[in-house]
PDB file of N, CA, C, O and CB in Angstrom:
ATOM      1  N   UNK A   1      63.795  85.692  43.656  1.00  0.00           N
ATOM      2  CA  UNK A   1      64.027  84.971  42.418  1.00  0.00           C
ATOM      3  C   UNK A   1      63.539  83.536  42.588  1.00  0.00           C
ATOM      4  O   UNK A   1      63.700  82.770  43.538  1.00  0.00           O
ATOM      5  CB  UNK A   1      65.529  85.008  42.020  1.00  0.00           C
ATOM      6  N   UNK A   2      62.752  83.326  41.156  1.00  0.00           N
ATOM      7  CA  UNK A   2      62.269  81.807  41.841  1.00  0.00           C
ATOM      8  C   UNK A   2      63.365  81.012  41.082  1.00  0.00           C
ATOM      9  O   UNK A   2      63.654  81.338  39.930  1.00  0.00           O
ATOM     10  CB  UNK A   2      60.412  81.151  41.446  1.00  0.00           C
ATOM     11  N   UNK A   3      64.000  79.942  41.724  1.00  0.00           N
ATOM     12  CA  UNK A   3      65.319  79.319  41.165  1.00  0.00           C
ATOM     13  C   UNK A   3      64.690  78.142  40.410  1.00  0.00           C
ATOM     14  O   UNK A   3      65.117  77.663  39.360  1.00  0.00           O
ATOM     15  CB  UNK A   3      66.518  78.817  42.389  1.00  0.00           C
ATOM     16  N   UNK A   4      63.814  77.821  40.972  1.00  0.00           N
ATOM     17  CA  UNK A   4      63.044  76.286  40.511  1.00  0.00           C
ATOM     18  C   UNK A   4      62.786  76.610  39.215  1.00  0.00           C
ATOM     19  O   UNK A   4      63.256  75.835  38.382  1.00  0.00           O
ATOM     20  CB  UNK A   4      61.500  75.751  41.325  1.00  0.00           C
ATOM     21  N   UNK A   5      62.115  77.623  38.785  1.00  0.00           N
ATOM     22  CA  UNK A   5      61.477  78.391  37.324  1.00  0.00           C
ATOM     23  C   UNK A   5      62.832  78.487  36.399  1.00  0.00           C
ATOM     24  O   UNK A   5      63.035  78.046  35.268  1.00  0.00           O
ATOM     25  CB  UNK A   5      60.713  80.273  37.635  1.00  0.00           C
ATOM     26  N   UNK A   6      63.661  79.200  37.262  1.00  0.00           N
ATOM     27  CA  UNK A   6      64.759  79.598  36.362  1.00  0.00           C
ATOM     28  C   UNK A   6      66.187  78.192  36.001  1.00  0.00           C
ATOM     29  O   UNK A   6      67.178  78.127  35.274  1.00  0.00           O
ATOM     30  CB  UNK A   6      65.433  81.102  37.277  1.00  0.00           C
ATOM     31  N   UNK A   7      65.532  77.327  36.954  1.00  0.00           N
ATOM     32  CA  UNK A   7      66.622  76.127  36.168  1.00  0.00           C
ATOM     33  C   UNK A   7      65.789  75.396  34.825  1.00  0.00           C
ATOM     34  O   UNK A   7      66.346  74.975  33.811  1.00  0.00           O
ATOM     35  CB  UNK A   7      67.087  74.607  37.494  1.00  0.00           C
ATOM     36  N   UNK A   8      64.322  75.366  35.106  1.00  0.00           N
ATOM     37  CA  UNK A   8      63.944  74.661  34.329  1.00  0.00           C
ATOM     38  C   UNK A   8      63.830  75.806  32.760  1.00  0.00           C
ATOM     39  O   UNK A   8      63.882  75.256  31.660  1.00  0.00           O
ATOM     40  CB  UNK A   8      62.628  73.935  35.034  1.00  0.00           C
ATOM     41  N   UNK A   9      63.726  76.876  32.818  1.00  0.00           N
ATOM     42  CA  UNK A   9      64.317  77.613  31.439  1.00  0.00           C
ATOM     43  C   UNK A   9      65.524  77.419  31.102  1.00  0.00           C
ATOM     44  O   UNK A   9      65.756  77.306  29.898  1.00  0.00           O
ATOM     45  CB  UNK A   9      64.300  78.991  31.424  1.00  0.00           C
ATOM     46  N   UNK A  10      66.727  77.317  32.150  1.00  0.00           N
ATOM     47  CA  UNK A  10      67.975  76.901  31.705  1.00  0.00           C
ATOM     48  C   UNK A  10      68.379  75.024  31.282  1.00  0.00           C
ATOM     49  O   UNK A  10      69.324  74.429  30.763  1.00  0.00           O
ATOM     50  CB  UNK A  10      68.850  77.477  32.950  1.00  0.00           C
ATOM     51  N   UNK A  11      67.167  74.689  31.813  1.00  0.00           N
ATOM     52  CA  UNK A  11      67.423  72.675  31.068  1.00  0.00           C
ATOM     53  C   UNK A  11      66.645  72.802  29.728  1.00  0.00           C
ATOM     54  O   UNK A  11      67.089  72.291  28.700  1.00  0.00           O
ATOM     55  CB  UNK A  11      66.361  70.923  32.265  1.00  0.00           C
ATOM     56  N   UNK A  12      65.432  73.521  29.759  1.00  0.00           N
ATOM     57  CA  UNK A  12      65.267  73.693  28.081  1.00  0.00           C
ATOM     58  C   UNK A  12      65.678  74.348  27.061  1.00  0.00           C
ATOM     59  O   UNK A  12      65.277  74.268  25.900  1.00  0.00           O
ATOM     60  CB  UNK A  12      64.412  73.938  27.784  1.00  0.00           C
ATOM     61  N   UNK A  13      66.724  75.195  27.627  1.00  0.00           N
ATOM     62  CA  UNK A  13      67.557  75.755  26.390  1.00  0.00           C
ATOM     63  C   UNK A  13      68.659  75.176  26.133  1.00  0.00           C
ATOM     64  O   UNK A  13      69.431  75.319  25.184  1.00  0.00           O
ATOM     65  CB  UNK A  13      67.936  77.057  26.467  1.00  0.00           C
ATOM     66  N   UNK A  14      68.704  74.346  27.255  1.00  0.00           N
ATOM     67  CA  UNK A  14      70.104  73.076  27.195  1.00  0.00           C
ATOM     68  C   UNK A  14      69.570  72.222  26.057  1.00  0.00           C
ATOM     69  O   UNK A  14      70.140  71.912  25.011  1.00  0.00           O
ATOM     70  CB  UNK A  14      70.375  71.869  28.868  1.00  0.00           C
ATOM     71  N   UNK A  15      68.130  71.851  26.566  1.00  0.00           N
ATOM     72  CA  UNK A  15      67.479  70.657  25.599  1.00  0.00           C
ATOM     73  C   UNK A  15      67.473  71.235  24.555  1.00  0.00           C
ATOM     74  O   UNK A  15      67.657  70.387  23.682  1.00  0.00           O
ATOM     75  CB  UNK A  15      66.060  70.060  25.837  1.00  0.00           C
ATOM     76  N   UNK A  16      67.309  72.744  23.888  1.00  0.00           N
ATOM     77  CA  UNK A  16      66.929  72.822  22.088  1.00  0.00           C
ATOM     78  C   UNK A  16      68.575  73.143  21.780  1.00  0.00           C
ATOM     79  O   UNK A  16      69.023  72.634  20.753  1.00  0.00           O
ATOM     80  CB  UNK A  16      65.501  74.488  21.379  1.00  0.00           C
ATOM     81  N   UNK A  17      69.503  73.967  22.623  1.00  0.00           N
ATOM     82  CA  UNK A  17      71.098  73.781  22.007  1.00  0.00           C
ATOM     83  C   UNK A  17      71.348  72.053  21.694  1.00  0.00           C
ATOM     84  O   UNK A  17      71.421  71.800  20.492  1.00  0.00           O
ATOM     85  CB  UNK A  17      72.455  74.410  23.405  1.00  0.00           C
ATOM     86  N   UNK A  18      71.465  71.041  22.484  1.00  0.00           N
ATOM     87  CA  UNK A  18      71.549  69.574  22.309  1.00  0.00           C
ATOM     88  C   UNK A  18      70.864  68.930  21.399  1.00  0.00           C
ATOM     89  O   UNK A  18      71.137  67.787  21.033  1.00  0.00           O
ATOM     90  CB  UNK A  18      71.256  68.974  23.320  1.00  0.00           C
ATOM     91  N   UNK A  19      69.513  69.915  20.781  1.00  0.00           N
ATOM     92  CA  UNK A  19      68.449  69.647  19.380  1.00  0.00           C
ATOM     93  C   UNK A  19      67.475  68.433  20.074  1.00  0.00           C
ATOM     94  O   UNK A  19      66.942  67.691  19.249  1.00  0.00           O
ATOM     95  CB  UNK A  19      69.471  68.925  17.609  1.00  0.00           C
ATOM     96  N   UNK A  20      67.230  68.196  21.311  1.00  0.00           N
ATOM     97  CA  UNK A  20      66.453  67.482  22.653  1.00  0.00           C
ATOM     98  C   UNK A  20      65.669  68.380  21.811  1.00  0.00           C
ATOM     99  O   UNK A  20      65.723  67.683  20.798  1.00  0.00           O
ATOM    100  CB  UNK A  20      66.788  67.585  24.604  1.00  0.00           C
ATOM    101  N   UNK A  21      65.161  69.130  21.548  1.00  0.00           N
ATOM    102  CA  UNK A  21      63.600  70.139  22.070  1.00  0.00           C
ATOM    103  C   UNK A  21      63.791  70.883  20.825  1.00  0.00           C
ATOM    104  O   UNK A  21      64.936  71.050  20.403  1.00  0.00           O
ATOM    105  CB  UNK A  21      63.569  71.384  23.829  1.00  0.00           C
ATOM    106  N   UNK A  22      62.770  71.350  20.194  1.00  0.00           N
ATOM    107  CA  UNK A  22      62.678  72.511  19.334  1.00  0.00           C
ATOM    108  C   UNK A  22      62.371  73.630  19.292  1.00  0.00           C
ATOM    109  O   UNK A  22      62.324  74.164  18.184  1.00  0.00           O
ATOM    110  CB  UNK A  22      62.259  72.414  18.723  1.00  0.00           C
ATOM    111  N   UNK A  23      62.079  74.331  20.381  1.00  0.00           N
ATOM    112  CA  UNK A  23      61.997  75.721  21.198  1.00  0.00           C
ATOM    113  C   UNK A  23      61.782  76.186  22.576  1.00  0.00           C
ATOM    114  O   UNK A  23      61.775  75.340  23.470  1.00  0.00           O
ATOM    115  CB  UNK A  23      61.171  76.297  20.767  1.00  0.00           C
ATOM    116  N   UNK A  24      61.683  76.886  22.734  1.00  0.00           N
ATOM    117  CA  UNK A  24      61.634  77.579  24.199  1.00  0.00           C
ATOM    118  C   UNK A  24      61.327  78.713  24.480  1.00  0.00           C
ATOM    119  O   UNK A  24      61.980  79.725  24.228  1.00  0.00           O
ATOM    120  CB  UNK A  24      62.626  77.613  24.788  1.00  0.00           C
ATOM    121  N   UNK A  25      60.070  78.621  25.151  1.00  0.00           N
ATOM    122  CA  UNK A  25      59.137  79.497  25.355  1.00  0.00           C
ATOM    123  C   UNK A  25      60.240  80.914  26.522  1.00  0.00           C
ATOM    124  O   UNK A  25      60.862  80.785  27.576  1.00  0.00           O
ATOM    125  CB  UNK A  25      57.583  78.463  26.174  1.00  0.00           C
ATOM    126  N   UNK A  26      60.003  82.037  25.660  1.00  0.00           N
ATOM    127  CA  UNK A  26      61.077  83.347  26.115  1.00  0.00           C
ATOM    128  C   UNK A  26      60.080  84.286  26.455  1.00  0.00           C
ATOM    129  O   UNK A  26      60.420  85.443  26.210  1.00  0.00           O
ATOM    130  CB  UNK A  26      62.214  84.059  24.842  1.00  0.00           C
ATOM    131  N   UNK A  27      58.375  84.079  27.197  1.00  0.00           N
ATOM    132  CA  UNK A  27      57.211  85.498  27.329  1.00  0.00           C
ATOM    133  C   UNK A  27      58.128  86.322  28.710  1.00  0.00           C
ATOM    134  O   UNK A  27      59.050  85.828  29.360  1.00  0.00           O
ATOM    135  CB  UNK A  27      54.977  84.852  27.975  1.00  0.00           C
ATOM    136  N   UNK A  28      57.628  87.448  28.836  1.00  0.00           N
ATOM    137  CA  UNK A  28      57.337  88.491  29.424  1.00  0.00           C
ATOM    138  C   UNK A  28      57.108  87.685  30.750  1.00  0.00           C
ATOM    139  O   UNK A  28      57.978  87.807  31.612  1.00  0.00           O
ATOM    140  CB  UNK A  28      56.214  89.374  28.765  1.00  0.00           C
ATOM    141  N   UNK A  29      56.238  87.028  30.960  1.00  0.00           N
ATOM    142  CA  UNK A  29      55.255  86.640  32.164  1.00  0.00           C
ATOM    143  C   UNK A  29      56.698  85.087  32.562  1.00  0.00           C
ATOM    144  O   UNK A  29      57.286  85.115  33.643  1.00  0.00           O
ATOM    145  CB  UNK A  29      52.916  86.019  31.418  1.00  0.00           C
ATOM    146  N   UNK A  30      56.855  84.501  32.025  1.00  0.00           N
ATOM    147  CA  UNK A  30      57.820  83.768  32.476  1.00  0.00           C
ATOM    148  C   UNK A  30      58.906  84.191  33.189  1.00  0.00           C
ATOM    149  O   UNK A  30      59.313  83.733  34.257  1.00  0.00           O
ATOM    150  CB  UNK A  30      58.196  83.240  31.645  1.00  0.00           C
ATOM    151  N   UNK A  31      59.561  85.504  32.239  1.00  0.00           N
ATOM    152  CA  UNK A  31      60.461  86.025  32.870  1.00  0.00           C
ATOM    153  C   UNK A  31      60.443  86.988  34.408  1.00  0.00           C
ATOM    154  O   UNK A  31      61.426  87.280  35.088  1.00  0.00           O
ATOM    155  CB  UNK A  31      60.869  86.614  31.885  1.00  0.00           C
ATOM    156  N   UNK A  32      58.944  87.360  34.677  1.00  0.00           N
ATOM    157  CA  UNK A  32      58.586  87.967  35.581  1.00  0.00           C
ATOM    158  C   UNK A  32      58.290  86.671  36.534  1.00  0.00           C
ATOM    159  O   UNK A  32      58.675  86.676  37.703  1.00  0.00           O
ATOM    160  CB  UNK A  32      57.523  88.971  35.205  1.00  0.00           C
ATOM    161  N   UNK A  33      57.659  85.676  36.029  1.00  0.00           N
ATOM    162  CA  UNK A  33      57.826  84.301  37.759  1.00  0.00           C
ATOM    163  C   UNK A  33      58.933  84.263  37.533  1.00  0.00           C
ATOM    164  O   UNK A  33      58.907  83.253  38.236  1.00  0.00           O
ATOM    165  CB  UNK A  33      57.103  82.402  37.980  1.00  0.00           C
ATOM    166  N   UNK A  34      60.420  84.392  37.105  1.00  0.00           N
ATOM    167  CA  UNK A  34      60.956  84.190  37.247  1.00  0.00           C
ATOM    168  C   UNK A  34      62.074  85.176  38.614  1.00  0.00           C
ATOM    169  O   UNK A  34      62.814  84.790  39.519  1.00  0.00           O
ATOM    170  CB  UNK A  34      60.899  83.876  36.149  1.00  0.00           C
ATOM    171  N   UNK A  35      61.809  86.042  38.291  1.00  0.00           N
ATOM    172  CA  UNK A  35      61.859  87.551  38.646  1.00  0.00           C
ATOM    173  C   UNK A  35      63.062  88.328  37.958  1.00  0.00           C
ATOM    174  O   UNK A  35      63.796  89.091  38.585  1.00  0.00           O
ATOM    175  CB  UNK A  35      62.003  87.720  40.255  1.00  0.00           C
ATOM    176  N   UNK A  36      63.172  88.084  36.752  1.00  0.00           N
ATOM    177  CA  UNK A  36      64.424  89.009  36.473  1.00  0.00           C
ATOM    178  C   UNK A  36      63.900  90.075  35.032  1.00  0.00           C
ATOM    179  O   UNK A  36      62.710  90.388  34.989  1.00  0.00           O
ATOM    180  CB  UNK A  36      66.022  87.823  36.033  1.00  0.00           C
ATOM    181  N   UNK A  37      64.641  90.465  34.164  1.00  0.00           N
ATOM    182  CA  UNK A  37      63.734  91.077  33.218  1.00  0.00           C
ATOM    183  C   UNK A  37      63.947  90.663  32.149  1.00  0.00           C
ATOM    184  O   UNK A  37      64.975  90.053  31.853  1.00  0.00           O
ATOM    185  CB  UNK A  37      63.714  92.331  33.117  1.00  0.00           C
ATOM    186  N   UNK A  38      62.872  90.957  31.254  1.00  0.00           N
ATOM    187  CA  UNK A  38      62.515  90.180  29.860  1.00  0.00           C
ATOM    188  C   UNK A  38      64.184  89.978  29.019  1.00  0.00           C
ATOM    189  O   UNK A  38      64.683  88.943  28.576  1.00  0.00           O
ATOM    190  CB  UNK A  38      61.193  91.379  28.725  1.00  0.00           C
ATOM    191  N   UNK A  39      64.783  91.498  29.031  1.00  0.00           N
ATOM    192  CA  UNK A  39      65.740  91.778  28.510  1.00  0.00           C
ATOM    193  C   UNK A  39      66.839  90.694  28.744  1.00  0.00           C
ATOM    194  O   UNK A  39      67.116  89.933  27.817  1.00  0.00           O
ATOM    195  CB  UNK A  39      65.980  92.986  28.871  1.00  0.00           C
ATOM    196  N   UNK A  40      67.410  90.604  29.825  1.00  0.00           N
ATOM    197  CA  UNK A  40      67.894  89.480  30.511  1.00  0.00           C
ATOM    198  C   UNK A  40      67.269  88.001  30.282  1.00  0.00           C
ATOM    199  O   UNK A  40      68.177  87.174  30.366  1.00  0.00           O
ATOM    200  CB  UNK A  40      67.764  89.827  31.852  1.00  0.00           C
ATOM    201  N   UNK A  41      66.305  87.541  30.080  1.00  0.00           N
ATOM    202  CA  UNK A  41      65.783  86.420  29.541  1.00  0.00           C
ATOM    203  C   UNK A  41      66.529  85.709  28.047  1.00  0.00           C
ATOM    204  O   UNK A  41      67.262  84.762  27.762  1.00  0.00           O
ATOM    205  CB  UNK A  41      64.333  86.856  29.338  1.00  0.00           C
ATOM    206  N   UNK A  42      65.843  86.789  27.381  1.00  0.00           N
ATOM    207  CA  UNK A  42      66.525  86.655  25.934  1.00  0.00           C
ATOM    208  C   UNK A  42      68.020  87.199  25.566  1.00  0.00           C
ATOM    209  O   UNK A  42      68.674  87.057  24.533  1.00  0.00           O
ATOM    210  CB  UNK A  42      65.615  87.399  24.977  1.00  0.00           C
ATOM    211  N   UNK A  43      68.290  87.802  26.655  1.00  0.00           N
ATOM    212  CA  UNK A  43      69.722  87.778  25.930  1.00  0.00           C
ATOM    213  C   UNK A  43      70.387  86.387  26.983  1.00  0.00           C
ATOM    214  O   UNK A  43      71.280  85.954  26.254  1.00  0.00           O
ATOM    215  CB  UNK A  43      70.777  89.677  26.101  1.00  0.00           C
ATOM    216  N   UNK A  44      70.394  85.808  27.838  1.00  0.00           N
ATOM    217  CA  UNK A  44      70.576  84.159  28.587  1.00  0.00           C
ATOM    218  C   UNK A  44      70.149  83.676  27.118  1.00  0.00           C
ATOM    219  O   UNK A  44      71.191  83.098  26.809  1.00  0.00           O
ATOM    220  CB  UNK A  44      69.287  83.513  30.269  1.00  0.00           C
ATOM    221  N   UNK A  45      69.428  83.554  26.170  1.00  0.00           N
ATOM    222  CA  UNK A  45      69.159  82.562  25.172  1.00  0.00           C
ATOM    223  C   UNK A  45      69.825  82.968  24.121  1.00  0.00           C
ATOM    224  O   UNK A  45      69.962  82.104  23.255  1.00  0.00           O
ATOM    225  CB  UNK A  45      67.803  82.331  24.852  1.00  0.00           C
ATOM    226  N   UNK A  46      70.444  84.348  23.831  1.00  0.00           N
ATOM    227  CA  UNK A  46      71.188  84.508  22.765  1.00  0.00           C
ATOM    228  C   UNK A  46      72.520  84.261  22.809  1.00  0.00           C
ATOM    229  O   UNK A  46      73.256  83.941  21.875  1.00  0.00           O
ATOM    230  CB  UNK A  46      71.039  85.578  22.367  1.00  0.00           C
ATOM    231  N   UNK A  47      72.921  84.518  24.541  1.00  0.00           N
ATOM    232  CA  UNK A  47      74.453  83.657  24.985  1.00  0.00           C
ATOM    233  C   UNK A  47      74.719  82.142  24.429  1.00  0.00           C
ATOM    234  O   UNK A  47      75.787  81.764  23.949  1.00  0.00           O
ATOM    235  CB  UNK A  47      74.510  83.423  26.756  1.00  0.00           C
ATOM    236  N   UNK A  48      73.601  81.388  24.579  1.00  0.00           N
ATOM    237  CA  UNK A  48      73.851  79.951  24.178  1.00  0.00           C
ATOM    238  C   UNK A  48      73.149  80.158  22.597  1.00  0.00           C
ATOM    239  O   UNK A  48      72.196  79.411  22.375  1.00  0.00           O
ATOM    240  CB  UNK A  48      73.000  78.629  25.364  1.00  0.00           C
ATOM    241  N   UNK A  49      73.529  81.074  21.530  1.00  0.00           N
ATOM    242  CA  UNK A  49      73.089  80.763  20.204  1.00  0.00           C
ATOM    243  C   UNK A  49      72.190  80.664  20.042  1.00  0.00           C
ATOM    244  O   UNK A  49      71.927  79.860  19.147  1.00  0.00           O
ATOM    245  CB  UNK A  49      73.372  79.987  19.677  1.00  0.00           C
ATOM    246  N   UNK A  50      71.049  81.333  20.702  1.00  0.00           N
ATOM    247  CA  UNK A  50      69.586  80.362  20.039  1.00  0.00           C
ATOM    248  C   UNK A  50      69.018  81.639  19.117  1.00  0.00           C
ATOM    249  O   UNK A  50      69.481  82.740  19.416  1.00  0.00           O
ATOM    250  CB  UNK A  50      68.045  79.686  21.572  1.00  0.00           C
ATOM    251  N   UNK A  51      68.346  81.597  18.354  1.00  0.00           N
ATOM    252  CA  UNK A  51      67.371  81.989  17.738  1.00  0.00           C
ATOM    253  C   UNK A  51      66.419  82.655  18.464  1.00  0.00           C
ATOM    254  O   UNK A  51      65.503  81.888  18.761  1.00  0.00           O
ATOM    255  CB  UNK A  51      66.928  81.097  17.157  1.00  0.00           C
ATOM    256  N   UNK A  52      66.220  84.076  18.980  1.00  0.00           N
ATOM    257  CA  UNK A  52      65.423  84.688  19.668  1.00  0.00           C
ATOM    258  C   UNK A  52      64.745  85.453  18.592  1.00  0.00           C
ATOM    259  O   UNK A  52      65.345  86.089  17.726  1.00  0.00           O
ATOM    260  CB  UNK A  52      66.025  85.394  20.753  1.00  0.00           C
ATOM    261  N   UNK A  53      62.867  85.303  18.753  1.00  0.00           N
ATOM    262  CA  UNK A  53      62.455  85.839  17.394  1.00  0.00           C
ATOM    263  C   UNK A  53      60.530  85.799  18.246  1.00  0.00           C
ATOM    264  O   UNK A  53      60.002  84.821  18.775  1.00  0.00           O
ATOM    265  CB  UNK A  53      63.028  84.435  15.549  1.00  0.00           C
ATOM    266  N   UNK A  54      60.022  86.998  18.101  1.00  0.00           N
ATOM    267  CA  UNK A  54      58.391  87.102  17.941  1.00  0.00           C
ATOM    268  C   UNK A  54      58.015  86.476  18.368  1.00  0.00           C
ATOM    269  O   UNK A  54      58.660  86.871  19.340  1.00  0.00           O
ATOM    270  CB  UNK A  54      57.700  87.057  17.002  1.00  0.00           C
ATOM    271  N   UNK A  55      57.137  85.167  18.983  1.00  0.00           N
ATOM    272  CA  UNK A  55      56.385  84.467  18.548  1.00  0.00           C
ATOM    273  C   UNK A  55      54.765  84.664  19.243  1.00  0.00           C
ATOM    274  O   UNK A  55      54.464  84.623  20.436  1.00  0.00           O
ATOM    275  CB  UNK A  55      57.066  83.246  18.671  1.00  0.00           C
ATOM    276  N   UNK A  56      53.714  84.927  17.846  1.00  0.00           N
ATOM    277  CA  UNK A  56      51.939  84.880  17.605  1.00  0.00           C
ATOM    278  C   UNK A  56      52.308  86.528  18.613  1.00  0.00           C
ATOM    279  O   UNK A  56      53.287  87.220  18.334  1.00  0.00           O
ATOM    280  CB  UNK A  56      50.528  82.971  18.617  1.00  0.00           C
ATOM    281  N   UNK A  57      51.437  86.852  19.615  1.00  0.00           N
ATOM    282  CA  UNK A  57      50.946  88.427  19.092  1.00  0.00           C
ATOM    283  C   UNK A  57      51.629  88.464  20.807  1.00  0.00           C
ATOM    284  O   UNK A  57      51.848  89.664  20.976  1.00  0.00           O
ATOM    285  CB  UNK A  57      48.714  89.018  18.506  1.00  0.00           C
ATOM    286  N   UNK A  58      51.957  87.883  21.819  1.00  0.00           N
ATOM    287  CA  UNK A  58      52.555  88.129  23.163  1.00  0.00           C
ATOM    288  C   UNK A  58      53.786  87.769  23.206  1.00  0.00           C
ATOM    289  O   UNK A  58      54.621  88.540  23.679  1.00  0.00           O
ATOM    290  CB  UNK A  58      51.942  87.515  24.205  1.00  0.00           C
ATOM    291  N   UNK A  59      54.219  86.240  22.608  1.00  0.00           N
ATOM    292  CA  UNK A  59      55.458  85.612  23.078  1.00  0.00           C
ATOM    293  C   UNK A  59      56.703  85.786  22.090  1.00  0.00           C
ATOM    294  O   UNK A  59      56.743  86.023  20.883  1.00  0.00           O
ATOM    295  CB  UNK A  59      55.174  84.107  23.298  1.00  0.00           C
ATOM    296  N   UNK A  60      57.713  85.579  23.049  1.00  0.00           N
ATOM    297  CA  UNK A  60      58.931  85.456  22.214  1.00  0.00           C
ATOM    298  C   UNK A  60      59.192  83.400  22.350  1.00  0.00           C
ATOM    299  O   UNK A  60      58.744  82.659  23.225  1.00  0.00           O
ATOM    300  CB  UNK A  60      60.492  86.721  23.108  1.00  0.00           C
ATOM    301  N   UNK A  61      60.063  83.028  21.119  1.00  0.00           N
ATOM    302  CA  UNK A  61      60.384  82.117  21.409  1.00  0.00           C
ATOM    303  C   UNK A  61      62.116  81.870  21.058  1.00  0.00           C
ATOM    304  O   UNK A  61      62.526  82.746  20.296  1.00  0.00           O
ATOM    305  CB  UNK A  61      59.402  81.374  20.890  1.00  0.00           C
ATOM    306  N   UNK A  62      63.080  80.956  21.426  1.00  0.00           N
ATOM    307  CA  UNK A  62      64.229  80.795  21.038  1.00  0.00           C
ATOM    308  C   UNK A  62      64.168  79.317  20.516  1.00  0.00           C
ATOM    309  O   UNK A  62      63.469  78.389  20.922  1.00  0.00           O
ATOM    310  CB  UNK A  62      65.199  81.140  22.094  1.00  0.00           C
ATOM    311  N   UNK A  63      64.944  79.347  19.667  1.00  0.00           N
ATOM    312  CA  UNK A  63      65.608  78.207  18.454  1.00  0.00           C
ATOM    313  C   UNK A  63      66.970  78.070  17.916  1.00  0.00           C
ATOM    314  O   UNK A  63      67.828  78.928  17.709  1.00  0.00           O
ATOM    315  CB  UNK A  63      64.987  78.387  17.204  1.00  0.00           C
ATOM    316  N   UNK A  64      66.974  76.786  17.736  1.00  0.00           N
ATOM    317  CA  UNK A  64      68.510  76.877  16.658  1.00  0.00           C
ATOM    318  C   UNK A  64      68.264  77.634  15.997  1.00  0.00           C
ATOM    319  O   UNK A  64      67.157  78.088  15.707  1.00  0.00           O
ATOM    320  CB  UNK A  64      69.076  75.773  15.713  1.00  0.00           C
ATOM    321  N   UNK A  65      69.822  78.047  15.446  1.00  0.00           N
ATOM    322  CA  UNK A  65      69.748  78.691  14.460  1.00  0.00           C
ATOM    323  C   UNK A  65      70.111  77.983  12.920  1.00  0.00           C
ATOM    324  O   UNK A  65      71.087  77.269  12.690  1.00  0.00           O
ATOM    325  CB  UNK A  65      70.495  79.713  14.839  1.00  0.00           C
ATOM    326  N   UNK A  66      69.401  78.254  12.269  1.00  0.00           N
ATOM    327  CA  UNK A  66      69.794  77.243  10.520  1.00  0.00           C
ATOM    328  C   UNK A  66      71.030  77.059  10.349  1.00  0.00           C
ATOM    329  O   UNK A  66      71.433  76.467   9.348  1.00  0.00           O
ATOM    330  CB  UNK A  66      69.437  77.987   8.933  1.00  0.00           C
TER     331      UNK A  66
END
């Protein structure tokens, strides 16, 4: 598991819950340097409320929610 990867996904979902940041990149390929699975990625971003949704034709991204 790379920990370095996986704190800095956990300070930017800190930063868009705190409204610091306006999304956060949730791909496939992140979650794999990361080493855990996609599934597990996005649901870590749906624990803290975010907006997990599509994003363009590979990525997912998380957001507040309205």
């Amino acid at each position: 598991m790379n920990t370095a990867e996986l704190d800095k996904v956990l300070d930017e979902i800190n930063e868009v819950v705190d409204g610091r940041r306006g999304w956060v990149s949730l791909t496939k390929a992140r979650a794999k340097l990361i080493g855990i699975s996609h599934d597990l990625l996005l649901g870590c971003a749906k624990v803290h409320q975010l907006k997990v949704a599509p994003h363009g034709r590979c990525g997912w991204s998380g957001s507040r929610a309205a």
